[in-house]
C-alpha positions as CSV (number, residue, x, y, z in Angstrom):
1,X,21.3,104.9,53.8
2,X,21.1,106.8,57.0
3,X,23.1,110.2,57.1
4,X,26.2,108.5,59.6
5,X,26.8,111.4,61.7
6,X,22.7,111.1,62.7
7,X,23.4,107.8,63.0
8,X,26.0,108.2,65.7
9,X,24.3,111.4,67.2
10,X,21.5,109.3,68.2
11,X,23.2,106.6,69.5
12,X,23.6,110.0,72.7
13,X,20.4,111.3,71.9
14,X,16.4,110.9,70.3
15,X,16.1,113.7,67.7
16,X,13.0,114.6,66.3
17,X,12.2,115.1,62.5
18,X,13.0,118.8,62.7
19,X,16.6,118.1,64.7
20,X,17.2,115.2,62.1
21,X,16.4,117.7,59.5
22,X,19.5,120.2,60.3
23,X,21.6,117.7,61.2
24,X,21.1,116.9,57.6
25,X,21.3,120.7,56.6
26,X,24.5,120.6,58.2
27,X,25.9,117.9,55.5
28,X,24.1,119.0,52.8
29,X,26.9,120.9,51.1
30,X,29.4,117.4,51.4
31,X,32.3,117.4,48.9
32,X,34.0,114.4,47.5
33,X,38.1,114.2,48.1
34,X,40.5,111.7,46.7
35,X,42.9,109.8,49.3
36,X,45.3,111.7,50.7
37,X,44.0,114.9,50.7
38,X,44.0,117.5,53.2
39,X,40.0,118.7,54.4
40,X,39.0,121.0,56.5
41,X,39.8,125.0,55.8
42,X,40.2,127.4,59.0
43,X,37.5,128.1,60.9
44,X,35.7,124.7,60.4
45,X,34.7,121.6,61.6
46,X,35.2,118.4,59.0
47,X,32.2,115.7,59.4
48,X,33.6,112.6,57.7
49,X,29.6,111.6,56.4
50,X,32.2,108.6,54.4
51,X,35.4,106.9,54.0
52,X,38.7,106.8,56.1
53,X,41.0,110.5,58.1
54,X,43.0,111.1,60.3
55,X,44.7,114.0,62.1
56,X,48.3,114.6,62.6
57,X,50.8,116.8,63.5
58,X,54.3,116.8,62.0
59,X,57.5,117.7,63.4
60,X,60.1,119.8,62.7
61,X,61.9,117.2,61.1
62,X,58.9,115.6,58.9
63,X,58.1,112.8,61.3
64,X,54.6,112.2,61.8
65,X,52.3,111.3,64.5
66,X,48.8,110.4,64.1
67,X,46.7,111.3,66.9
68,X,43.3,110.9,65.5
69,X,41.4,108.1,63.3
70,X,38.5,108.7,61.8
71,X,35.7,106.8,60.5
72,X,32.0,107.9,59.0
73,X,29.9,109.9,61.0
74,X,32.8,111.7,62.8
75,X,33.8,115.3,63.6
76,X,37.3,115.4,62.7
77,X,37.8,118.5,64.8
78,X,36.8,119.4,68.4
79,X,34.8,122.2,68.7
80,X,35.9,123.4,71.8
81,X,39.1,123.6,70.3
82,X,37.6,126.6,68.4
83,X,36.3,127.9,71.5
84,X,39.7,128.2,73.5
85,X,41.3,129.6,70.6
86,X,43.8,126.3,69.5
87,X,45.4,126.0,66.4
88,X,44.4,124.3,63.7
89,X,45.5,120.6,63.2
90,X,46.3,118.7,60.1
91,X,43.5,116.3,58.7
92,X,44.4,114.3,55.8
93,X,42.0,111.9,54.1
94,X,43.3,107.8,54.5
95,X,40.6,106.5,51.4
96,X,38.2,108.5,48.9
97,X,36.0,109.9,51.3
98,X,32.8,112.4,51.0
99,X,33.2,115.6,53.7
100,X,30.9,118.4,55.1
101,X,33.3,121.2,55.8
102,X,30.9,123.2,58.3
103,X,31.8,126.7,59.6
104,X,32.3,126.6,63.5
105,X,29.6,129.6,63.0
106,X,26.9,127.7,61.3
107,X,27.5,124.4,63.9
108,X,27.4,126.8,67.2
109,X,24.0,128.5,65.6
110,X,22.3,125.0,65.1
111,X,23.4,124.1,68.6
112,X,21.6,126.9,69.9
113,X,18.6,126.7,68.0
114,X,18.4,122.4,68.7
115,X,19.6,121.9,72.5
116,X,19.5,118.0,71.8
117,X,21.8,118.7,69.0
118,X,23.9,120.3,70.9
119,X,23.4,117.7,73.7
120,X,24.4,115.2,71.4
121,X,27.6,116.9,69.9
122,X,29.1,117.3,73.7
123,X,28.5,113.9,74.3
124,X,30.2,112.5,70.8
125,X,33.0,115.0,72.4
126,X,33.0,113.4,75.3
127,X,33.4,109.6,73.7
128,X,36.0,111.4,71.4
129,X,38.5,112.7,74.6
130,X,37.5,108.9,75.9
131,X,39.4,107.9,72.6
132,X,42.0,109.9,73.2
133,X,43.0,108.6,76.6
134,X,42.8,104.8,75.6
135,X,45.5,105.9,72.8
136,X,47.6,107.7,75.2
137,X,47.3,104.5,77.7
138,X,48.2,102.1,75.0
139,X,51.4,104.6,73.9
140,X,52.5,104.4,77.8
141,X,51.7,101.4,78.7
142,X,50.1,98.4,76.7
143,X,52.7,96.5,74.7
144,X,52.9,96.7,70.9
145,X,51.4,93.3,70.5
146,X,48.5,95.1,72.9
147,X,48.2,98.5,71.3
148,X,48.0,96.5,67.4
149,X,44.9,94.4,68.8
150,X,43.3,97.1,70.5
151,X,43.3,99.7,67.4
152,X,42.0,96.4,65.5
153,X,39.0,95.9,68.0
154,X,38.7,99.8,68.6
155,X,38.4,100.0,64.8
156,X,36.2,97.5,63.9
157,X,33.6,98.3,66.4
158,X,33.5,101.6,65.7
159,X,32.3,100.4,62.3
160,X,29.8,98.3,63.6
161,X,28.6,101.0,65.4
162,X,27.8,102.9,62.0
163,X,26.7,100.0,60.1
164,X,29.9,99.4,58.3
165,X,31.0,96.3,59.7
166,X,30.1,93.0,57.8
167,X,30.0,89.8,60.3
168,X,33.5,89.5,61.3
169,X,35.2,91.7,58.6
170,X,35.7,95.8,58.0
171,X,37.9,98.0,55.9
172,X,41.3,99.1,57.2
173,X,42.8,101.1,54.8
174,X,46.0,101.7,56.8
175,X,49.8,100.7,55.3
176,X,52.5,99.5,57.9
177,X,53.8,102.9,57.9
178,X,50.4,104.2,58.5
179,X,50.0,102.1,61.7
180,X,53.6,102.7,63.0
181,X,53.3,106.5,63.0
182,X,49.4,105.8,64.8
183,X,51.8,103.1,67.3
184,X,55.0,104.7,67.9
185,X,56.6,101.7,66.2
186,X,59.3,101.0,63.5
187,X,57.7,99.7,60.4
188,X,59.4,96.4,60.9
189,X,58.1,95.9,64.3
190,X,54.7,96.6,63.0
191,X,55.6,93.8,60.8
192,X,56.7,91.1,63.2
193,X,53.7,92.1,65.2
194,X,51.0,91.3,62.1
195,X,52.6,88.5,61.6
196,X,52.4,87.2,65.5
197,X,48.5,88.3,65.5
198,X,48.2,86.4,62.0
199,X,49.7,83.3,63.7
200,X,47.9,83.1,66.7
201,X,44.8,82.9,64.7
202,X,43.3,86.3,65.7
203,X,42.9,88.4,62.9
204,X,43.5,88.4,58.9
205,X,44.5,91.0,56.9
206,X,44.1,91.2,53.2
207,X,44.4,94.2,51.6
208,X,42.7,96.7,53.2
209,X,40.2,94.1,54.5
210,X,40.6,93.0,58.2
211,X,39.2,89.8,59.5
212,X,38.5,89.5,63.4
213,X,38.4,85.6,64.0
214,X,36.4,86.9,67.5
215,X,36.6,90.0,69.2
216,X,36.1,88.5,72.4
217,X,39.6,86.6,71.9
218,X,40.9,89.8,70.8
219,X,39.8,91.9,72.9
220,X,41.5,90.1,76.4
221,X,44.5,90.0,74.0
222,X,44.0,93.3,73.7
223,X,43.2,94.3,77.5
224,X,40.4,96.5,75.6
225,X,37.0,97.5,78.5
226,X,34.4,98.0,75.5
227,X,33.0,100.5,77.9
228,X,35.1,103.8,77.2
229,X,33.1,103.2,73.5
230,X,29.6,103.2,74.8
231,X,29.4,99.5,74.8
232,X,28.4,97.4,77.7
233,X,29.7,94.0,76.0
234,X,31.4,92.5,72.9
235,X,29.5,90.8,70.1
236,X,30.1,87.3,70.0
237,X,31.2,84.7,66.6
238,X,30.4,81.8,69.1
239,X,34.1,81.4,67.8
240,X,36.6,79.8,71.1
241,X,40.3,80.1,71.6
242,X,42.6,81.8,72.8
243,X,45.6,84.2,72.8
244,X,49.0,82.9,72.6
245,X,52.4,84.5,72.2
246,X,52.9,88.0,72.2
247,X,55.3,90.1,71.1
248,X,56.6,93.0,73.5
């Protein structure tokens, strides 16, 4: 199986055999974790090569907020964080997951030596700040019932993107109280929202396995642009319908 974070470097760039030979070099010293886990000492960069992350940042009173999901292939840290001098932020593993821990050294070094590389890392930053802003719009703006079916959409294609999607279906190892501290929402409403999207026929949950009935349907539920992921349309289940009540 392809290495994931090639997988989604070249989705920005054509390396050659040499480029996709560091960017293995880079992963080669990977490390298993069990869920729940924290990853990533100070100083580097996590690549999630497999399983589910996030990144967080607690309050003073222990609530949480989840500001970053992460599937395979990612970089679970910016690196121009490292640059400007931030802190550190909190990354947790969501599933058993396999991790390269890479010095911010090491990364910056093969960047200089491989300029596609390098090309390729800015522009996965770039797609990762386009992320960002989507979350931030759905906080401010898109209604609960919105924000639920655009993180499913978001989610699943992101999957697809590295091969981990099967047909209509992907993993989404997230609890209720999981998804309410990603949302901003109370574990009940995330409730009474699954159960609206489960109703109006748009997704299934099972587990930690979600079922998209179509993503086209979902997506106008959703108000999700597919463009802000490097997409310039939606895959299609030849599925019709659409979305009915919502919950605000």
């Amino acid at each position: 199986m392809m290495n994931a974070l090639l997988r989604k470097l070249e989705r920005f760039e054509t390396l050659t055999r040499g480029e996709r030979d560091a960017v293995e070099q880079l992963c080669a010293g990977a490390v298993h974790h069990r869920g729940d886990e924290q990853v990533g000492q100070a100083g580097t960069i996590p690549i999630l090569l497999h399983g589910f992350a996030y990144r967080f940042k607690l309050l003073s009173d222990g609530r949480r907020q989840i500001h970053g999901l992460f599937v395979s292939g990612d970089l679970c840290r910016h690196i121009y964080g490292h640059l400007a001098g931030q802190g550190e932020c909190g990354v947790r593993t969501l599933t058993p997951s396999l991790v390269a821990s890479v010095q911010v050294t090491t990364l910056l070094a093969v960047m200089e030596e491989h300029p596609r590389i390098a090309k390729a890392l800015w522009a996965n930053t770039v797609a990762d700040d386009a992320l960002l802003r989507e979350w931030v719009v759905s906080l401010g703006r898109r209604t609960a019932y919105e924000r639920m079916a655009h993180l499913f959409c978001e989610v699943f294609l992101r999957l697809r993107a590295v091969g981990q999607a099967e047909g209509e279906s992907c993993d989404l190892p997230l609890t209720q109280m999981d998804l309410g501290d990603l949302m901003g929402l109370s574990t009940v409403h995330v409730n009474r929202v699954l159960q609206q999207l489960r109703r109006d026929g748009l997704i299934a949950l099972k587990g930690s396995q979600l079922t998209i009935r179509d993503v086209g349907v979902l997506s106008r539920a959703a108000d999700l642009d597919p463009s802000y992921l490097g997409l310039d349309t939606l895959p299609s289940s030849g599925r019709t319908g659409t979305a009915r009540a919502q919950i605000a």
